[in-house]
C-alpha positions as CSV (number, residue, x, y, z in Angstrom):
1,X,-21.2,-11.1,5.3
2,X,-21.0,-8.1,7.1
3,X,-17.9,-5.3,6.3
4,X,-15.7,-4.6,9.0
5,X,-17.2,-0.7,10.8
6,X,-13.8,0.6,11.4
7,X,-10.0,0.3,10.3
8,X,-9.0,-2.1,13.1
9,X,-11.3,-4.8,12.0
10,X,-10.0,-4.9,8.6
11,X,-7.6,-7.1,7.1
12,X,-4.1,-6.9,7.2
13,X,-3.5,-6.0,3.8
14,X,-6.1,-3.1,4.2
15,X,-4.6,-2.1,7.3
16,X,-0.9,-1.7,4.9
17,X,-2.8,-0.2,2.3
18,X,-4.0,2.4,4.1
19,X,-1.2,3.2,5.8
20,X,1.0,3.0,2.3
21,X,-1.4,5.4,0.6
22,X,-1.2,8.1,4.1
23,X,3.0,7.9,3.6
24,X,3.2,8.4,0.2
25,X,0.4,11.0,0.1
26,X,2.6,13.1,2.9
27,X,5.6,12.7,0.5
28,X,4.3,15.2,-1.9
29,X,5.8,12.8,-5.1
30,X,4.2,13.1,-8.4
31,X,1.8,10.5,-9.5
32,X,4.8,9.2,-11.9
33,X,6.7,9.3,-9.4
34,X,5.2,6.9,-7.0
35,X,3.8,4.5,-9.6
36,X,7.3,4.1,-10.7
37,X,8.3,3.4,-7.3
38,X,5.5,1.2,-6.3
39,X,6.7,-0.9,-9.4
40,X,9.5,-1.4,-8.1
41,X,8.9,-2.4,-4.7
42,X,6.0,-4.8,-6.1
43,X,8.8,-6.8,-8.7
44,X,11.1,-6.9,-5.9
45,X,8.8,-8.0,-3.2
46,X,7.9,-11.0,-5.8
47,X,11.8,-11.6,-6.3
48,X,12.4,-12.1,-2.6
49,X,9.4,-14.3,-2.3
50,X,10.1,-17.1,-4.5
């Protein structure tokens, strides 16, 4: 199996990934900070889900 040679080829949850880390990497948070957050959105996101 070849890897995909450039961003656009990549999976969609690469793709959010990526653009998830650029955001919160120009917010200037602390590392607490965005963990924290991150939490959150993650048990919420499962919430909504089921």
């Amino acid at each position: 199996m070849t890897e995909p040679t450039s961003l656009e080829q990549a999976p969609d949850h690469i793709k959010l990934a990526v653009d998830l880390i650029d955001i919160l990497e120009q917010a200037n948070l602390s590392k607490e900070t965005v963990l924290k957050a991150l939490e959150i959105v993650k048990n919420d996101f499962e919430q909504h889900q089921q």
